[in-house]
C-alpha positions as CSV (number, residue, x, y, z in Angstrom):
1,X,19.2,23.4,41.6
2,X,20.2,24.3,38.0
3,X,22.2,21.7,37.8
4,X,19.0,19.1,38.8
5,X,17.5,20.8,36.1
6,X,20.1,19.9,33.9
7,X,20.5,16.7,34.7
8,X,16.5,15.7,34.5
9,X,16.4,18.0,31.1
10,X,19.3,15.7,29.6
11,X,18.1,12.4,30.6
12,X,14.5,13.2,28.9
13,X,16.2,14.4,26.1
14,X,18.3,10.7,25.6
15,X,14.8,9.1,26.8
16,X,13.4,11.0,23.9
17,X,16.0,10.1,21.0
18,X,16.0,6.7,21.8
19,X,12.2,6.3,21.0
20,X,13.4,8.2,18.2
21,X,15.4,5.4,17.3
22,X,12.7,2.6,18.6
23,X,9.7,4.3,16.8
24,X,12.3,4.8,13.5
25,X,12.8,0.7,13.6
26,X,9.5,0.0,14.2
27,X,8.3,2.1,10.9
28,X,11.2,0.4,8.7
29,X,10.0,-2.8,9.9
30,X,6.3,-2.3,9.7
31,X,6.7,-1.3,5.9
32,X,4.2,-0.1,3.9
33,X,3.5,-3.3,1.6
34,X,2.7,-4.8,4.9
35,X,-0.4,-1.6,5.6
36,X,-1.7,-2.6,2.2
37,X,-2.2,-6.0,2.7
38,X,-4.5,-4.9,6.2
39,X,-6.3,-2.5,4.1
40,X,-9.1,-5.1,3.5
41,X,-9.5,-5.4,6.9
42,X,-9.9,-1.3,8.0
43,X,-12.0,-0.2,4.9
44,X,-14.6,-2.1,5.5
45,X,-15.1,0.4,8.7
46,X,-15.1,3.3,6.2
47,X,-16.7,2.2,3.1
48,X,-20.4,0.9,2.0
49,X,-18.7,-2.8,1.4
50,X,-20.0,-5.9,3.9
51,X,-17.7,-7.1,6.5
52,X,-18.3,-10.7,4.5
53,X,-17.0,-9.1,1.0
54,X,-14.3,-7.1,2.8
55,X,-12.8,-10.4,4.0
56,X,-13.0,-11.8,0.5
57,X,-12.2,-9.3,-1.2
58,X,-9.1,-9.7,-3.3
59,X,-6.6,-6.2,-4.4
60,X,-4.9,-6.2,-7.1
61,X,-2.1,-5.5,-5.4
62,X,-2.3,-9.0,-3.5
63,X,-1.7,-12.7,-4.6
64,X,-4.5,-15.0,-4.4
65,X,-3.0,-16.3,-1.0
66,X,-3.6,-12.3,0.0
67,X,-0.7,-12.6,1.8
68,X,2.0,-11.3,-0.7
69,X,2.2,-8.2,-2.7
70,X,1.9,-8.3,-6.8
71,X,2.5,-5.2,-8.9
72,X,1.7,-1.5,-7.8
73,X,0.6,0.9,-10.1
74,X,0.8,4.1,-8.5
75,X,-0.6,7.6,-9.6
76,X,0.6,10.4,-7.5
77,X,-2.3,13.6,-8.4
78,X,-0.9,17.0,-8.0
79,X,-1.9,20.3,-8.5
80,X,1.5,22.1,-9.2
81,X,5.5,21.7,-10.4
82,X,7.3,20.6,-7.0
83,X,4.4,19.5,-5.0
84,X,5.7,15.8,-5.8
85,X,8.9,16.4,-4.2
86,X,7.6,19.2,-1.1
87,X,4.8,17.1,0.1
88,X,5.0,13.4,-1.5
89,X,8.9,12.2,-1.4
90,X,8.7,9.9,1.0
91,X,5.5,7.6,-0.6
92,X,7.6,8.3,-3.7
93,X,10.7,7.1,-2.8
94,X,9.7,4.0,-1.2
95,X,7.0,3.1,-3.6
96,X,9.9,3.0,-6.2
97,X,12.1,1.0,-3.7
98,X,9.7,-1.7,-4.0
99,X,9.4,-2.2,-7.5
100,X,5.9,-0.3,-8.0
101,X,5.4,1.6,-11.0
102,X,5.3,5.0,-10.1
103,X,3.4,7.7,-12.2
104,X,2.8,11.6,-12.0
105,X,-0.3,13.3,-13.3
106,X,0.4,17.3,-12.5
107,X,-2.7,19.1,-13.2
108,X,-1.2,22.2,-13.9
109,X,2.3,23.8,-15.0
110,X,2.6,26.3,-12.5
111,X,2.3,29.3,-15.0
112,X,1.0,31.6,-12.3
113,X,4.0,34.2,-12.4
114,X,4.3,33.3,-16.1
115,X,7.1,30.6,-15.5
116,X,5.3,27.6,-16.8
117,X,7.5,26.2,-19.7
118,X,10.3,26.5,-17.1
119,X,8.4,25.3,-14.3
120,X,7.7,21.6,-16.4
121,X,11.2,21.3,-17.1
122,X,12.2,21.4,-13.2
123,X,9.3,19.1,-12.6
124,X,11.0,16.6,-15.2
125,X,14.4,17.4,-13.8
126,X,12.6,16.2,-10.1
127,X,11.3,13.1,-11.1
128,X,14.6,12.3,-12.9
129,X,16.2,12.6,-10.0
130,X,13.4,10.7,-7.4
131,X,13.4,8.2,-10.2
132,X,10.3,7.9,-11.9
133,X,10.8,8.1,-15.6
134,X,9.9,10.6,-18.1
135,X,7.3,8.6,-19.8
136,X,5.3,8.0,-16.7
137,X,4.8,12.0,-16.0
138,X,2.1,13.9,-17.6
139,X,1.5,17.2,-17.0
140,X,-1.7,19.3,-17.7
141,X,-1.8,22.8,-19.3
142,X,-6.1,23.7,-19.6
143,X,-7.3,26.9,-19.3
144,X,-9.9,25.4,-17.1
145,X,-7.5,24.4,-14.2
146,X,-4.9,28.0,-14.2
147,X,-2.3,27.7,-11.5
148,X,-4.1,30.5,-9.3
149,X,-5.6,29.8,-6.0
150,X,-8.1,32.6,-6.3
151,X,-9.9,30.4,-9.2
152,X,-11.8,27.5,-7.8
153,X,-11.0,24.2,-10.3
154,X,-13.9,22.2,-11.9
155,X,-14.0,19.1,-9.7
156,X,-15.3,17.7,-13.4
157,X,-12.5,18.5,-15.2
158,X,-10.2,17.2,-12.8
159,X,-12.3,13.7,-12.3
160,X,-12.1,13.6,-16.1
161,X,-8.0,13.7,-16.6
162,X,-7.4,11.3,-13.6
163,X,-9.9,8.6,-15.2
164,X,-8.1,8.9,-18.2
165,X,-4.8,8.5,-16.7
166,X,-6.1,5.7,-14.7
167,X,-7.7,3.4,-17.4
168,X,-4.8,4.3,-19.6
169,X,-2.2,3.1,-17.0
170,X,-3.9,0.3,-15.5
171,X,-4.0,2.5,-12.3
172,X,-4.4,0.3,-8.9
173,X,-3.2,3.1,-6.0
174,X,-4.0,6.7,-6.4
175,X,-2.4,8.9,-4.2
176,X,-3.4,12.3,-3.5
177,X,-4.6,15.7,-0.9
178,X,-6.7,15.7,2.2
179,X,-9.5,17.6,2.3
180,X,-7.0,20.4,4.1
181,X,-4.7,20.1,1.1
182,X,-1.3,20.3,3.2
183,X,-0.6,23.8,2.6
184,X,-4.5,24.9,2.7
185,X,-4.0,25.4,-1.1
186,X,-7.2,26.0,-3.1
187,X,-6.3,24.0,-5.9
188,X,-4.8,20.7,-3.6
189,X,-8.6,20.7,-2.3
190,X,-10.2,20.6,-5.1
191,X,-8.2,17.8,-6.2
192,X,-9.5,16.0,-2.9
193,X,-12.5,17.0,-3.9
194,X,-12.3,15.7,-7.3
195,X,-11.6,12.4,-6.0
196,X,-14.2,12.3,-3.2
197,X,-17.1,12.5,-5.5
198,X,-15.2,9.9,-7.8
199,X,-15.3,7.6,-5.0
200,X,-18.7,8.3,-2.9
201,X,-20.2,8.2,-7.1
202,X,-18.8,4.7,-7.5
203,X,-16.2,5.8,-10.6
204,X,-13.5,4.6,-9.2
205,X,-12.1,1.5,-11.1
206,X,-12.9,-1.7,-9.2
207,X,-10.3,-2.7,-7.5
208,X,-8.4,0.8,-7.4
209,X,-7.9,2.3,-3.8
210,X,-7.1,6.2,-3.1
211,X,-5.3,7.0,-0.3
212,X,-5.4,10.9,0.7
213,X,-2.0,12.4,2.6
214,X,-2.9,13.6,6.3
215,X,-2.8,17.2,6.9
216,X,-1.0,18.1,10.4
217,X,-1.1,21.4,12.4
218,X,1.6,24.0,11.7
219,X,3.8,22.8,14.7
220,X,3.5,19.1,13.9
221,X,4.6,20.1,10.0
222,X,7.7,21.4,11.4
223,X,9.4,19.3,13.9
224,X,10.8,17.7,11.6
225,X,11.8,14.1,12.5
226,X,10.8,14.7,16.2
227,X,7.3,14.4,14.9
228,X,7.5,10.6,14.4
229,X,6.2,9.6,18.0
230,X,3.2,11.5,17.2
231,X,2.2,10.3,14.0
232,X,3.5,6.9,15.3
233,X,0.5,7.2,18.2
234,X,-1.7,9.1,15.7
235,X,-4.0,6.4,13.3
236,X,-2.9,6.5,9.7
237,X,-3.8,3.4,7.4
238,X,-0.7,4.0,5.1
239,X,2.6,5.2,6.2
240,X,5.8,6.2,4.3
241,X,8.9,7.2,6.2
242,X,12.5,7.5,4.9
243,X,16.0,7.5,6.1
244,X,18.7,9.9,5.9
245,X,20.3,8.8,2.4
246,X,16.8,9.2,1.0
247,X,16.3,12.6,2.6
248,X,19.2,13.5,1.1
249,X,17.4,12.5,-2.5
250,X,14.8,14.5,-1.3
251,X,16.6,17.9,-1.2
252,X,18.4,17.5,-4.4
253,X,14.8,17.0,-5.9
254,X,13.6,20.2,-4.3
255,X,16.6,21.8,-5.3
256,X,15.3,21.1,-9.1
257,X,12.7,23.9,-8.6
258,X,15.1,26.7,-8.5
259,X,12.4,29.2,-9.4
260,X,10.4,28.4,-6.4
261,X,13.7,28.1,-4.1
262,X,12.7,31.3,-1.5
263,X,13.9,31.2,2.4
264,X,10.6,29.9,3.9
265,X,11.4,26.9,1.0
266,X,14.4,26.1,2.5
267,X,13.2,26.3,5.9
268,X,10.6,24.0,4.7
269,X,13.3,21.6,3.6
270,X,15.0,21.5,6.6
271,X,11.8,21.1,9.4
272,X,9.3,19.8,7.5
273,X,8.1,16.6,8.5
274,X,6.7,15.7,4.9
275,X,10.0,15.6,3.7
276,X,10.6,12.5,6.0
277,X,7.1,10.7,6.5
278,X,3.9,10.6,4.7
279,X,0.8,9.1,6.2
280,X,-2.5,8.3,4.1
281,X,-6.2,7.5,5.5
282,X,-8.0,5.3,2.7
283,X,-10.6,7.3,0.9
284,X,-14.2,5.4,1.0
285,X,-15.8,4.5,-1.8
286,X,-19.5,3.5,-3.0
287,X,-20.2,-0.2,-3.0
288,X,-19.6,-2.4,-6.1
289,X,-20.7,-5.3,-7.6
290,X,-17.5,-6.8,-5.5
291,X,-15.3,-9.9,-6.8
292,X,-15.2,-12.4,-4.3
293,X,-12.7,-15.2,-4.4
């Protein structure tokens, strides 16, 4: 009898690798230039915009054709020093693998145990090493938004320092929190939050999307890469997944943020499924006076 059991337990477990390894093709062939050029088509089910002007509508992201991709501008919003690399790798990683310009805006420097000039540095350090240049990280020290999540952040404030970055760096793709943060962090929701009144006021830049990263229970967050068949079954818009040479990237950029390196950190780095997919809904936004081509 045990050895039945054996038997059946082993043969599920091959069953279960090789969709591992089906699912894992599927993603690297479905990549994620290929989601952006369907988001058209799915935020019209989300957003005030007609069906007609959906259709019509023209990204900046796509060539007049709407069937190739033209320059990304990217602007990954975070709240603290290592979030880019903990929770937002993978969209990293890739973006930068497909030519998009890829910039930061941190909206703090971590100076919650009094480590924040030490706590940019490791941030730069990061980025150095996921490969988005120096110039395109900007990192925001204001009384108003303290590295504490006991202190609610002005969704004002916030709004007001991503508008800037985005006019100033002809922004066409924020990236940023749920509305569950991740981590259930105060200050990653209020970033959401931030952005979720920029969109449902209409401030948004035509022709800017946001996409928010999907929070996932506390078991799904650590299964590591034996997640991917659920979030493969689960709807995303936008999906991000790496392989093992970029996981490995990954790590070294956690590794950066030695002041933050405690057990449950590398535990993280190990099971985590954020270190090895990412998957964004598209945030909806108040209807425009919409180009249509």
């Amino acid at each position: 009898m045990f050895s039945v059991t054996l038997l059946v337990s082993c043969f599920l477990c091959s069953l279960y690798f090789i969709l591992l390894k089906v699912i894992y093709y599927r993603y690297s062939q479905a990549s994620w230039s290929k989601h952006l050029l369907k988001l058209n088509g799915r935020e019209s089910g989300r957003s005030r915009i007609s069906q007609n002007a959906a259709r019509n509508y023209v990204y900046p992201w796509q060539s007049e054709h709407k069937n190739s991709i033209k320059e990304v501008r990217a602007l990954l919003v975070t709240a603290h020093p290592d979030d880019e690399c903990m929770f937002f790798a993978p969209t990293i990683l890739q973006l930068l693998q497909s030519n998009a310009s890829v910039h930061l805006l941190c909206l703090s420097s971590g100076n919650y145990y009094n480590q924040g000039v030490h706590r940019q540095r490791e941030l730069c350090d990061s980025c150095a090493v996921l490969g988005i240049p120096s110039s395109q990280v900007t990192i925001i020290d204001c009384k108003e938004l303290p590295d504490d999540p006991n202190i609610e952040w002005n969704i004002h404030t916030i709004a007001s320092f991503v508008l800037k970055q985005v006019t100033a760096s002809s922004i066409n793709l924020v990236l940023t929190f749920d509305g569950r943060g991740v981590s259930g962090h105060g200050n990653h929701i209020a970033i959401y939050r931030s952005l979720s009144y920029l969109a449902s006021t209409g401030e948004i830049p035509d022709g800017c999307c946001v996409l928010s990263l999907q929070t996932v229970n506390v078991i799904r967050k650590y299964l590591s890469v034996l997640e991917l068949p659920i979030s493969w079954l689960c709807r995303s818009d936008v999906s991000f997944l790496i392989g093992s040479e970029e996981y490995k990237q990954a790590k070294r950029a956690m590794l950066c943020h030695g002041s933050q390196l405690l057990w449950f950190r590398r535990f993280y780095m190990l099971f985590s499924r954020y270190m090895l997919i990412n998957t964004f809904q598209v945030m909806a936004q108040e209807e425009k006076d919409w180009k249509i081509y």
